[in-house]
N, CA, C and O atoms as a Tripos MOL2 file, in Angstrom:
@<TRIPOS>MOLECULE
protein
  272   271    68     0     0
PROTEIN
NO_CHARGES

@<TRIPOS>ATOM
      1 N           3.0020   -0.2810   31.4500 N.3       1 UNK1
      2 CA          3.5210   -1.6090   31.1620 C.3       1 UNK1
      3 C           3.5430   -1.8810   29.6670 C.2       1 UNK1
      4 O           4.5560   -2.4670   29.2870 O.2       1 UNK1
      5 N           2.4280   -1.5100   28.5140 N.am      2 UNK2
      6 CA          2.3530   -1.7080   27.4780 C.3       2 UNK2
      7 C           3.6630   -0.8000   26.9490 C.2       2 UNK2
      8 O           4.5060   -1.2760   26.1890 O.2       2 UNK2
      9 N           3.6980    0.1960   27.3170 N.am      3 UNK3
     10 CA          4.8710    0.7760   26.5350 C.3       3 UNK3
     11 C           6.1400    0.1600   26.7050 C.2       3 UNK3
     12 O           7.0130    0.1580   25.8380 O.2       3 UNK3
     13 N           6.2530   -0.4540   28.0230 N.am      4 UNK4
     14 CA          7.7320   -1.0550   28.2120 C.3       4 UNK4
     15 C           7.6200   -2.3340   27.3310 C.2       4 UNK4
     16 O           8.5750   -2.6660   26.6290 O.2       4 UNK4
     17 N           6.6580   -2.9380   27.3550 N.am      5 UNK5
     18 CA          6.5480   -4.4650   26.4220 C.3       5 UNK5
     19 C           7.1320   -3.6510   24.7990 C.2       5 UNK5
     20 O           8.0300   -4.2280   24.1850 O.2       5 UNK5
     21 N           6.6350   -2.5290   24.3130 N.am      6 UNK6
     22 CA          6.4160   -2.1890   23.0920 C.3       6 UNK6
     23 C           7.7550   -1.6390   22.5870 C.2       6 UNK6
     24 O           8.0220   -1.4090   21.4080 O.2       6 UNK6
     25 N           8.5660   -1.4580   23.6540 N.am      7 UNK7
     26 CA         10.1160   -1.0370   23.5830 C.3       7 UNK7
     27 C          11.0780   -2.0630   23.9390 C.2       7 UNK7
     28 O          12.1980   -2.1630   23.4390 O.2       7 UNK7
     29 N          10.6830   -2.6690   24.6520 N.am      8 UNK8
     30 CA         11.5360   -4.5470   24.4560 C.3       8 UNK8
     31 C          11.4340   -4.8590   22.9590 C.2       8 UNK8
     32 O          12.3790   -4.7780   22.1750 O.2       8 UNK8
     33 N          10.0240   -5.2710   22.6110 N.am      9 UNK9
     34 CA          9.8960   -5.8790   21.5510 C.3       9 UNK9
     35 C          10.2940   -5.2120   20.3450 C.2       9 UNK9
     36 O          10.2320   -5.6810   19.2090 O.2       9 UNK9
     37 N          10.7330   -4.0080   20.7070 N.am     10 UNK10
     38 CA         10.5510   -3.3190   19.2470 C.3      10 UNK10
     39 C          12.3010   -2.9450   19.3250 C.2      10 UNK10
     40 O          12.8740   -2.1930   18.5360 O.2      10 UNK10
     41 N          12.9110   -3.6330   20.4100 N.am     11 UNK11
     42 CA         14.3120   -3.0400   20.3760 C.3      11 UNK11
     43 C          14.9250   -4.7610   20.0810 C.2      11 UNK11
     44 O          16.1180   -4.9070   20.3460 O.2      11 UNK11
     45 N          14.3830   -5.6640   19.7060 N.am     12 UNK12
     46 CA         14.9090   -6.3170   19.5010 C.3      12 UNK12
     47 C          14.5740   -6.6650   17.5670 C.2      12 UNK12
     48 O          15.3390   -7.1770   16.7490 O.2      12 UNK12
     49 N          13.3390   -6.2100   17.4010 N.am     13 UNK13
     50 CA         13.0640   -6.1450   16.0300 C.3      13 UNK13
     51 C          11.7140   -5.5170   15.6470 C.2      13 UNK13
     52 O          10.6030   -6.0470   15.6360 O.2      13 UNK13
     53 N          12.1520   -3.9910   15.2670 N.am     14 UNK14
     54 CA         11.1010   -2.8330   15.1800 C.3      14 UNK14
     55 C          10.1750   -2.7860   14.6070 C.2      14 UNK14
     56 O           9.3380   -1.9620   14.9760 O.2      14 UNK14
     57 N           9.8550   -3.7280   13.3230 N.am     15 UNK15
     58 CA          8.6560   -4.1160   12.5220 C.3      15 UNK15
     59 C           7.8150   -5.5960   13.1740 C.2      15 UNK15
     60 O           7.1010   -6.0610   12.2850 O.2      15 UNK15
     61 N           7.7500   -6.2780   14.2580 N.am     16 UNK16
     62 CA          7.5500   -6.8270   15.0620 C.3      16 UNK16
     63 C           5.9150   -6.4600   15.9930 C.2      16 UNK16
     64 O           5.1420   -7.3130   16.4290 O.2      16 UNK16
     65 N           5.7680   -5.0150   16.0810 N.am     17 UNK17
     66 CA          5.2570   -4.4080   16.8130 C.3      17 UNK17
     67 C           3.7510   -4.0400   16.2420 C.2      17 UNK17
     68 O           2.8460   -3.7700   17.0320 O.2      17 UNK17
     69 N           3.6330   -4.0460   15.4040 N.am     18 UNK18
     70 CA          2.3170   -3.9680   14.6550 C.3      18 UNK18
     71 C           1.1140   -5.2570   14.4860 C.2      18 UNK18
     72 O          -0.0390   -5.3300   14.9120 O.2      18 UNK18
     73 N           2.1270   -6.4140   13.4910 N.am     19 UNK19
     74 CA          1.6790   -7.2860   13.9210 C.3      19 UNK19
     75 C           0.8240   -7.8450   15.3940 C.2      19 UNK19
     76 O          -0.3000   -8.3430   15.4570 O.2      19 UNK19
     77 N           1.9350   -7.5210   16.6640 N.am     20 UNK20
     78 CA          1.1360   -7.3920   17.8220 C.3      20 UNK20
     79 C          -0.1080   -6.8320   17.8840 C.2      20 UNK20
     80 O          -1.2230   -7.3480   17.9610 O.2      20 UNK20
     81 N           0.3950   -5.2690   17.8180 N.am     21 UNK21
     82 CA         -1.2920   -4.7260   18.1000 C.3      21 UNK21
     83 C          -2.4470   -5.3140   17.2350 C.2      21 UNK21
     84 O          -3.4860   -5.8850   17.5660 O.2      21 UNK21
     85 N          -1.8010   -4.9100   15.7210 N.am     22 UNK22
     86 CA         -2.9120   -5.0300   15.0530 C.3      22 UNK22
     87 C          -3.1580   -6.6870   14.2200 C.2      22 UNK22
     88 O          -3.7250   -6.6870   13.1270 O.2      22 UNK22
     89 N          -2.8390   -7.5920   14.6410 N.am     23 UNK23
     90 CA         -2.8970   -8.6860   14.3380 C.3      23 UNK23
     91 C          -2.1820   -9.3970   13.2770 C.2      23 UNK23
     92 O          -1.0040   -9.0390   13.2730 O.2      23 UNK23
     93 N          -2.4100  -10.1620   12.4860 N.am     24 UNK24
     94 CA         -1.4740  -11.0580   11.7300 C.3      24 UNK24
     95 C          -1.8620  -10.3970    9.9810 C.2      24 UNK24
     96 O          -3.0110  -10.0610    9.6960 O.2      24 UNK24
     97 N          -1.1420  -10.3400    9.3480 N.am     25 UNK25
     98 CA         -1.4310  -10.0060    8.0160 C.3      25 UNK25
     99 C          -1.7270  -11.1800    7.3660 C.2      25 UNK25
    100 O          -0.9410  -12.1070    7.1730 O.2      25 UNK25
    101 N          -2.8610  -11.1180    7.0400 N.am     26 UNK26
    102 CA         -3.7210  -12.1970    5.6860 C.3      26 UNK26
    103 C          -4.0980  -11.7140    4.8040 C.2      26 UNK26
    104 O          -5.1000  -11.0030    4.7320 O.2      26 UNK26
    105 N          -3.3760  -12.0040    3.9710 N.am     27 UNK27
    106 CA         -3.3970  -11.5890    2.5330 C.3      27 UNK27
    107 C          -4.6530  -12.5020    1.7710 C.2      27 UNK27
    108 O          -4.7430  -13.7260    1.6780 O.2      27 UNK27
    109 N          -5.7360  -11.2590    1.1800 N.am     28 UNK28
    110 CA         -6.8750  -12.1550    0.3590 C.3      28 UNK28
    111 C          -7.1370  -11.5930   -0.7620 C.2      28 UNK28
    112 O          -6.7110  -10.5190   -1.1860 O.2      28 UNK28
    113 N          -7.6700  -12.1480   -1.1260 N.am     29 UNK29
    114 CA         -8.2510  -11.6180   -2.6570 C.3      29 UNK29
    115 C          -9.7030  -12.2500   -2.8810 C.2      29 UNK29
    116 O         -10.1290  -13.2240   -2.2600 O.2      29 UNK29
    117 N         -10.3090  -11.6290   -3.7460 N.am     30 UNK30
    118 CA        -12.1300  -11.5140   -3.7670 C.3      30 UNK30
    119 C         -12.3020  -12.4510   -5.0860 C.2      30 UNK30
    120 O         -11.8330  -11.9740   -6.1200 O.2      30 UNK30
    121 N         -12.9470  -13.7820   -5.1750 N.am     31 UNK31
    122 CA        -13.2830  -14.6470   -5.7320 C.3      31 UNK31
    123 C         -14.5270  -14.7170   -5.9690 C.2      31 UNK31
    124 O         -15.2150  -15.1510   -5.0440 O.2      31 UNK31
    125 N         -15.0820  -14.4060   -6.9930 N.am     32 UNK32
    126 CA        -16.7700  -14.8140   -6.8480 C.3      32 UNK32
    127 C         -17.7950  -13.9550   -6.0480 C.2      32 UNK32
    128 O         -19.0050  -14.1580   -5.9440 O.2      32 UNK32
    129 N         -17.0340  -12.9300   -5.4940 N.am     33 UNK33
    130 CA        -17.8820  -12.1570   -4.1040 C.3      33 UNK33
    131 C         -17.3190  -12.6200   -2.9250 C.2      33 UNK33
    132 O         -17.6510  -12.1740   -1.8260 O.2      33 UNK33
    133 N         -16.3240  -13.6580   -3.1160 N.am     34 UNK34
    134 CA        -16.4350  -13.7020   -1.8810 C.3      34 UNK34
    135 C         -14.4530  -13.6480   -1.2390 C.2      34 UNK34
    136 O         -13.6400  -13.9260   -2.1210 O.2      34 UNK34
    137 N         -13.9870  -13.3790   -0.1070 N.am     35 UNK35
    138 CA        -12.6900  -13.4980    0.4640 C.3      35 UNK35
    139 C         -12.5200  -14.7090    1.0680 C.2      35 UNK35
    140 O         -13.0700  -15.2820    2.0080 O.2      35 UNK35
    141 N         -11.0970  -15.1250   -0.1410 N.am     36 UNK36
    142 CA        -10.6030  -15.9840   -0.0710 C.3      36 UNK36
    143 C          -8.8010  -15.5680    0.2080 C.2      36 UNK36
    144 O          -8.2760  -14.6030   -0.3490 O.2      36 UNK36
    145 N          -7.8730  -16.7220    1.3880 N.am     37 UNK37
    146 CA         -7.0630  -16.1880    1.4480 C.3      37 UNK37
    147 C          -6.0980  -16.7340   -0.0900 C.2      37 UNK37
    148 O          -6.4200  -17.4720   -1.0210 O.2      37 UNK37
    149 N          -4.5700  -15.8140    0.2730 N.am     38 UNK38
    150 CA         -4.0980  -15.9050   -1.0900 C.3      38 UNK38
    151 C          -2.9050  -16.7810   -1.0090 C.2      38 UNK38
    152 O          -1.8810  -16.2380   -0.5950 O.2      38 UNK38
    153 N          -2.8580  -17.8140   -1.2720 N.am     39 UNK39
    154 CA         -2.1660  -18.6240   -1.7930 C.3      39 UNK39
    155 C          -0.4060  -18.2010   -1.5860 C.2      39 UNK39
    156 O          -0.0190  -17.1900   -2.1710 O.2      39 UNK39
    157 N           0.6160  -19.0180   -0.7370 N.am     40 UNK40
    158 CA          2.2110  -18.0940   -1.1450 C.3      40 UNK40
    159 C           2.6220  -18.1100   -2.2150 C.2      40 UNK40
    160 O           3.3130  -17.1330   -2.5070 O.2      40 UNK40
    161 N           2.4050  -19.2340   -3.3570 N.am     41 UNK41
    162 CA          2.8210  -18.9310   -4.5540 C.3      41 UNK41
    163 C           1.9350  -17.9120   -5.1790 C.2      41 UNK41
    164 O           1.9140  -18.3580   -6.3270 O.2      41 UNK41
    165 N           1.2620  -16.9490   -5.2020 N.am     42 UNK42
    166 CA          0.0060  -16.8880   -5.8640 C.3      42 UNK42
    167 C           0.5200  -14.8110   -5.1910 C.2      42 UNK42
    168 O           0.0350  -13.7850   -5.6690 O.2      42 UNK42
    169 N           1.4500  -14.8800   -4.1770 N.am     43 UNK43
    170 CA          1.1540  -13.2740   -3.4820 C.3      43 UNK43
    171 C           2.3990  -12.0200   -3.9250 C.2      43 UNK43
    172 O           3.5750  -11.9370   -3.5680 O.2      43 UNK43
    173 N           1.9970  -11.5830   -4.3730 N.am     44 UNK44
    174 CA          2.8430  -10.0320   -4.5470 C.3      44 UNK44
    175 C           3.8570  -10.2430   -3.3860 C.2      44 UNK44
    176 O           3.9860  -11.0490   -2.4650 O.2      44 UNK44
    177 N           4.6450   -8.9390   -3.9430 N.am     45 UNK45
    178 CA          5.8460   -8.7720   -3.0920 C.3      45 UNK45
    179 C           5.4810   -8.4500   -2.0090 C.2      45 UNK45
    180 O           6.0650   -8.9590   -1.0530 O.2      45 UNK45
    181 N           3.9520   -7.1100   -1.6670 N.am     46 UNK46
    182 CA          3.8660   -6.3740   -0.4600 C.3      46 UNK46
    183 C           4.1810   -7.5390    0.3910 C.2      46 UNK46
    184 O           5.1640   -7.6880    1.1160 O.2      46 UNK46
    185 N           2.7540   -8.6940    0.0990 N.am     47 UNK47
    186 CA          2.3450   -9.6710    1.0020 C.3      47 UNK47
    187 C           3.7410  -10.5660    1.5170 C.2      47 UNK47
    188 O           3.8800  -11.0360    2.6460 O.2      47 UNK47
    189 N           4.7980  -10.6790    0.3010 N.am     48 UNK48
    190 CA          5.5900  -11.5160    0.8400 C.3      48 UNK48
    191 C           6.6640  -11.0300    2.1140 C.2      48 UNK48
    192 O           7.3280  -11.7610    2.8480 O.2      48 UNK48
    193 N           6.5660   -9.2940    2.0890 N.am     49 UNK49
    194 CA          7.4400   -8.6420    3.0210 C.3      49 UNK49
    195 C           6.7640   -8.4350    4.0260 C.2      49 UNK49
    196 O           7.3460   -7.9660    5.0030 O.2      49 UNK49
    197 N           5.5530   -8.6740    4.0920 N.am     50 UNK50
    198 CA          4.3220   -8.3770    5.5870 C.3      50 UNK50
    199 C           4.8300   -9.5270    6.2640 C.2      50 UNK50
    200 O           5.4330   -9.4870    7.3370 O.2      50 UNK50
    201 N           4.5330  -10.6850    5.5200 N.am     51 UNK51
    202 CA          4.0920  -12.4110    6.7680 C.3      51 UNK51
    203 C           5.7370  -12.1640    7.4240 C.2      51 UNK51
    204 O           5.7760  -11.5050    8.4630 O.2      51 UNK51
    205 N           6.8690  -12.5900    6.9410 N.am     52 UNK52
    206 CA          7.8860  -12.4010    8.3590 C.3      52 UNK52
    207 C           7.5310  -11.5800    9.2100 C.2      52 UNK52
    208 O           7.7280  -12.1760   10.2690 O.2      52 UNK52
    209 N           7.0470  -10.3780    9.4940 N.am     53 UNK53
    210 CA          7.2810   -9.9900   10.2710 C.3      53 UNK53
    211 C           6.4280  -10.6400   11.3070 C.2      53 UNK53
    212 O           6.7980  -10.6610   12.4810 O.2      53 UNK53
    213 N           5.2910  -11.1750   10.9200 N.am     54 UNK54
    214 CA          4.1850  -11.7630   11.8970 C.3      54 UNK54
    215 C           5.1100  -12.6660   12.9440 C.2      54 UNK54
    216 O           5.0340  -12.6230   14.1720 O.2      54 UNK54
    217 N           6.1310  -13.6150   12.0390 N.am     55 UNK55
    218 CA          6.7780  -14.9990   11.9280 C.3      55 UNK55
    219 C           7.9170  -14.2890   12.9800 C.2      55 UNK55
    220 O           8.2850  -14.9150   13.9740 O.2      55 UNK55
    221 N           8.3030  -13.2900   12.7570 N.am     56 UNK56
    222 CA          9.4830  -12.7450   13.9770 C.3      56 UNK56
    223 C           8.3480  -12.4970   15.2930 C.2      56 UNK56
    224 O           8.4500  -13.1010   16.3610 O.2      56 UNK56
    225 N           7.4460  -11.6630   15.0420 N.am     57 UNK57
    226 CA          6.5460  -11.5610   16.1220 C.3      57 UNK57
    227 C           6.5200  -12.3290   16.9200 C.2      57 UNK57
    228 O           7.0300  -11.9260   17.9650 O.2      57 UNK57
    229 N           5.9970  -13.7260   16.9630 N.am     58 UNK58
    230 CA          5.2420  -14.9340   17.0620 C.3      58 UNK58
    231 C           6.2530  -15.1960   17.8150 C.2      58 UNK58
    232 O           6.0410  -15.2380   19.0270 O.2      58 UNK58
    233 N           7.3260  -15.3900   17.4180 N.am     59 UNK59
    234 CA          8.9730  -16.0630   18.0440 C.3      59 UNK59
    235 C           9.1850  -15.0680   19.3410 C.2      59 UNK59
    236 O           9.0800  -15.3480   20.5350 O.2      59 UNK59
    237 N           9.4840  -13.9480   18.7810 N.am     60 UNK60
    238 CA          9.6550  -13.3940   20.0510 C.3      60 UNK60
    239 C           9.1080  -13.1760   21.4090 C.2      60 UNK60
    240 O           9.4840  -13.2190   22.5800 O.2      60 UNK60
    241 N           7.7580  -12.8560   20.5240 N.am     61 UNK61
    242 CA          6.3300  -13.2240   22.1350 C.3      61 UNK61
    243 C           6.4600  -14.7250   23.1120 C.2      61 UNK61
    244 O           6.4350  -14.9770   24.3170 O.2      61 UNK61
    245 N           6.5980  -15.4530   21.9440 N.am     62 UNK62
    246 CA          6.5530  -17.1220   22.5290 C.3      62 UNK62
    247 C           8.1520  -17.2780   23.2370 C.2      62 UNK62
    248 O           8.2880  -18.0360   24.1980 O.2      62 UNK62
    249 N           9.0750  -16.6780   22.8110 N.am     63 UNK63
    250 CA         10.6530  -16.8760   23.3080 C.3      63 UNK63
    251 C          10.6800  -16.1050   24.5210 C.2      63 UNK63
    252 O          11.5420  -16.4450   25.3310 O.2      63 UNK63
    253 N           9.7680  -14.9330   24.8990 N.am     64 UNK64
    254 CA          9.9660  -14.4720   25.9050 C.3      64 UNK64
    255 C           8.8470  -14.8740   27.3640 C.2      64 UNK64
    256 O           8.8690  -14.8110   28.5930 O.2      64 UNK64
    257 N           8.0820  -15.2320   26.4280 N.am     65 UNK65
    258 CA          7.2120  -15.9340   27.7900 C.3      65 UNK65
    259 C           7.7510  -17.1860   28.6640 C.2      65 UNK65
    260 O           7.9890  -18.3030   28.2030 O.2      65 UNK65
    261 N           7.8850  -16.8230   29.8910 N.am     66 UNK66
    262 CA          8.5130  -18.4230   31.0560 C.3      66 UNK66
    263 C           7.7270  -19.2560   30.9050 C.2      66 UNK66
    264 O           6.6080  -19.0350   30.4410 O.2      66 UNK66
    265 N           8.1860  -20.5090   31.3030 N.am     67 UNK67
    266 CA          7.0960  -21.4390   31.8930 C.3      67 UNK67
    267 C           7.2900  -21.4470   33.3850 C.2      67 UNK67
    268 O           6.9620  -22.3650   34.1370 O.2      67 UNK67
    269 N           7.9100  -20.2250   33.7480 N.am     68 UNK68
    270 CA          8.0140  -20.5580   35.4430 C.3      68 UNK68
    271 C           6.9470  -20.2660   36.0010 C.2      68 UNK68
    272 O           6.8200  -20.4310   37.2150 O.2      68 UNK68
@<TRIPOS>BOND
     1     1     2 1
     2     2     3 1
     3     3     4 2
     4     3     5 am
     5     5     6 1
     6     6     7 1
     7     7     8 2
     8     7     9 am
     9     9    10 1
    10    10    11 1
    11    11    12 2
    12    11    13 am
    13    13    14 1
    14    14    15 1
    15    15    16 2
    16    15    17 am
    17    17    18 1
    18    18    19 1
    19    19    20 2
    20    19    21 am
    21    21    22 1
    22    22    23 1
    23    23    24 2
    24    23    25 am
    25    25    26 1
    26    26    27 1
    27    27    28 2
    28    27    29 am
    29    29    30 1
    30    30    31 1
    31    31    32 2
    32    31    33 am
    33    33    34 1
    34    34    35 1
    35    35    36 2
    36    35    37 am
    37    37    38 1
    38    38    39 1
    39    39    40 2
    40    39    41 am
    41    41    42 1
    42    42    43 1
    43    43    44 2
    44    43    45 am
    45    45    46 1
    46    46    47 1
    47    47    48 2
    48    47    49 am
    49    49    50 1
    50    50    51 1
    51    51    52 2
    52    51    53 am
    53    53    54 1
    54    54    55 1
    55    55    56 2
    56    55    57 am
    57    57    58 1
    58    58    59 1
    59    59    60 2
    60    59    61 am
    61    61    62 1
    62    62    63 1
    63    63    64 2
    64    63    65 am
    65    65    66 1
    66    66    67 1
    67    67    68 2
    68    67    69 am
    69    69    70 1
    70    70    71 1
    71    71    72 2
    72    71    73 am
    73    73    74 1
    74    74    75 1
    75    75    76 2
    76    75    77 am
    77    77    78 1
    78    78    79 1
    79    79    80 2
    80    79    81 am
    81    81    82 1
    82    82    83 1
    83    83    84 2
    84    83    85 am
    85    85    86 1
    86    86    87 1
    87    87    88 2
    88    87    89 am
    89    89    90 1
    90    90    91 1
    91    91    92 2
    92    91    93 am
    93    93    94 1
    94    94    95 1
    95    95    96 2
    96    95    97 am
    97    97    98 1
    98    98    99 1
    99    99   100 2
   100    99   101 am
   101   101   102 1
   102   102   103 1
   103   103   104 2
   104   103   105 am
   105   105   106 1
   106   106   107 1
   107   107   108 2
   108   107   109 am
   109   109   110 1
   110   110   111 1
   111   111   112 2
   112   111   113 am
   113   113   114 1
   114   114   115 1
   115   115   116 2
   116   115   117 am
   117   117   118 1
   118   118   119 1
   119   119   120 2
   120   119   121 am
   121   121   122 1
   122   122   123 1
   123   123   124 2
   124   123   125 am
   125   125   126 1
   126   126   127 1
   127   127   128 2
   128   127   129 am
   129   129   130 1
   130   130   131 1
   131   131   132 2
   132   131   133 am
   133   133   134 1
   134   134   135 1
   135   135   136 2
   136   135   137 am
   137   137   138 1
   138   138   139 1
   139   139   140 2
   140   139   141 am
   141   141   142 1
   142   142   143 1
   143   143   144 2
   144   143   145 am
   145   145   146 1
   146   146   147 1
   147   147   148 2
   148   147   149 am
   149   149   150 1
   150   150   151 1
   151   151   152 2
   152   151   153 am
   153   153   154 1
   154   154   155 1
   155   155   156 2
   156   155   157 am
   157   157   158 1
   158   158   159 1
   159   159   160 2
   160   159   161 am
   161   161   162 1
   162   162   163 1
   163   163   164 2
   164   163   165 am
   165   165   166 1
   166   166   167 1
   167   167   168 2
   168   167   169 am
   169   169   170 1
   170   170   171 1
   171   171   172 2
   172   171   173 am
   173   173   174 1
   174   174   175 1
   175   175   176 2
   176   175   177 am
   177   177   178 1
   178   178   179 1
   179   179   180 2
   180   179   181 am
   181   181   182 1
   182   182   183 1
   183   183   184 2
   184   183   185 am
   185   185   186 1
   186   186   187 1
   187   187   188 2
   188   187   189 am
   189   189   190 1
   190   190   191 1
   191   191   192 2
   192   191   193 am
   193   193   194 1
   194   194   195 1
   195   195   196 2
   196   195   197 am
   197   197   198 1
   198   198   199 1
   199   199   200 2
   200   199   201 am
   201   201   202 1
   202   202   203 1
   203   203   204 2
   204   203   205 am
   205   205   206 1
   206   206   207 1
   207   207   208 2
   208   207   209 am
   209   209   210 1
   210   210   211 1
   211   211   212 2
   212   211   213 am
   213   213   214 1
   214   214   215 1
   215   215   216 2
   216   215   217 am
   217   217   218 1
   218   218   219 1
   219   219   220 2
   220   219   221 am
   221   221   222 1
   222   222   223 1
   223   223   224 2
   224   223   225 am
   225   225   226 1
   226   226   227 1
   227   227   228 2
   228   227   229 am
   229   229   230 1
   230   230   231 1
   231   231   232 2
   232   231   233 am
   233   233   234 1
   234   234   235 1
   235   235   236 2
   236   235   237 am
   237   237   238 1
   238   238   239 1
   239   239   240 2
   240   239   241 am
   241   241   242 1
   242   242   243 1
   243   243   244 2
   244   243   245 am
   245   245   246 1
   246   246   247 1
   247   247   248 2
   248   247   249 am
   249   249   250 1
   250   250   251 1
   251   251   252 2
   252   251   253 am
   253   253   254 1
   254   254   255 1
   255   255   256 2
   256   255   257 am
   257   257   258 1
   258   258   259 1
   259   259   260 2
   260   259   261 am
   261   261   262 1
   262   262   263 1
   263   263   264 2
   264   263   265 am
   265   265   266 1
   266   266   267 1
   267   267   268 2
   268   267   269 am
   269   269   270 1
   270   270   271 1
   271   271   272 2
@<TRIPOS>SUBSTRUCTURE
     1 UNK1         2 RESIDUE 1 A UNK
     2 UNK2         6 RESIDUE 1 A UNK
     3 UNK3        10 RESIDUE 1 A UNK
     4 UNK4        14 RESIDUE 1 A UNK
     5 UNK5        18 RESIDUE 1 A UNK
     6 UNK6        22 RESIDUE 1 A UNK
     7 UNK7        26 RESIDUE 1 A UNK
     8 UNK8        30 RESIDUE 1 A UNK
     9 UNK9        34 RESIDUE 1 A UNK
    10 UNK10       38 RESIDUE 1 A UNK
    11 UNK11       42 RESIDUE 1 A UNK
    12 UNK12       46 RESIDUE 1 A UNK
    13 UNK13       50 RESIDUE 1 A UNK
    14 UNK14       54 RESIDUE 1 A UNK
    15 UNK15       58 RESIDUE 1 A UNK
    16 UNK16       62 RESIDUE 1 A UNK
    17 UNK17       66 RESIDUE 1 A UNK
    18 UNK18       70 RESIDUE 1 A UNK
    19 UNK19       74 RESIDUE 1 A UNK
    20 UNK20       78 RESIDUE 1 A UNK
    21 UNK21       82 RESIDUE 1 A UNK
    22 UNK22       86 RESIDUE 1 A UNK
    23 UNK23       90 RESIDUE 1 A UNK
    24 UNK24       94 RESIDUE 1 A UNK
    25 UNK25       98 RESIDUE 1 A UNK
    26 UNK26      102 RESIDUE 1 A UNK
    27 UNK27      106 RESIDUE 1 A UNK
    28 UNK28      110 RESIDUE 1 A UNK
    29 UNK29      114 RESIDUE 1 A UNK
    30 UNK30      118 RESIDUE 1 A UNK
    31 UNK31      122 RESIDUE 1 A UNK
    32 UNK32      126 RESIDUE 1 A UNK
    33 UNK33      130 RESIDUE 1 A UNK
    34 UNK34      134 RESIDUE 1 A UNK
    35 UNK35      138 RESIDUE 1 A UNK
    36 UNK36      142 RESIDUE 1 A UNK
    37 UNK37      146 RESIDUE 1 A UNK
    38 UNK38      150 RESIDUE 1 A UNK
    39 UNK39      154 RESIDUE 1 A UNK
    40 UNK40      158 RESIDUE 1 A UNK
    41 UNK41      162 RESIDUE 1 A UNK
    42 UNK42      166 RESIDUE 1 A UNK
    43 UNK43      170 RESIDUE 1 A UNK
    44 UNK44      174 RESIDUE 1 A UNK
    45 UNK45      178 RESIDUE 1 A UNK
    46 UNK46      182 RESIDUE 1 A UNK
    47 UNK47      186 RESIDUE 1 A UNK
    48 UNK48      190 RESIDUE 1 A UNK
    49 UNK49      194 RESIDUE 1 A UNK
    50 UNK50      198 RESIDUE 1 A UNK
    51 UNK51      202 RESIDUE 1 A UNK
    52 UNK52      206 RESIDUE 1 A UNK
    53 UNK53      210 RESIDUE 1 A UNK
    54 UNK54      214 RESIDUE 1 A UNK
    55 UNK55      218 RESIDUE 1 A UNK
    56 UNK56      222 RESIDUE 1 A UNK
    57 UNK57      226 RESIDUE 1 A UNK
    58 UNK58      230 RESIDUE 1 A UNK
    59 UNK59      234 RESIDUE 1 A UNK
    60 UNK60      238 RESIDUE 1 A UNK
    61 UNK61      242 RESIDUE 1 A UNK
    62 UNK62      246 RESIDUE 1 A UNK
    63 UNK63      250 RESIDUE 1 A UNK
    64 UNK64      254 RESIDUE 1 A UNK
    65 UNK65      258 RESIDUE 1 A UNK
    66 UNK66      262 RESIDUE 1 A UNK
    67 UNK67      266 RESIDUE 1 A UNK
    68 UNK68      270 RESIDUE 1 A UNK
């Protein structure tokens, strides 16, 4: 079953699929000792090309679940 979920989701948008497994990308940076998250004005490019994909994730999981 996981593989068929993982080939729906990933045939509608292939960077989608990670996010799933491996959770949401939070971008932080170390303040004082300690992790703090990072700010959107404040984040590199990586970080700015990670969060959509979470943001497509999110949509698609929630767009495909019924309320029947």
């Amino acid at each position: 079953m996981a593989k068929k979920l993982e080939i729906f989701i990933q045939s509608i948008y292939v960077d989608a699929w990670n996010p799933i497994v491996e959770g949401p990308f939070i971008p932080i940076k170390e303040v004082n000792g300690e992790l703090v998250p990072i700010e959107w004005d404040d984040m590199k490019d990586d970080g700015e090309r990670k969060v959509p994909h979470d943001q497509k994730a999110k949509s698609i999981l929630t767009s495909s679940l019924s309320s029947d």
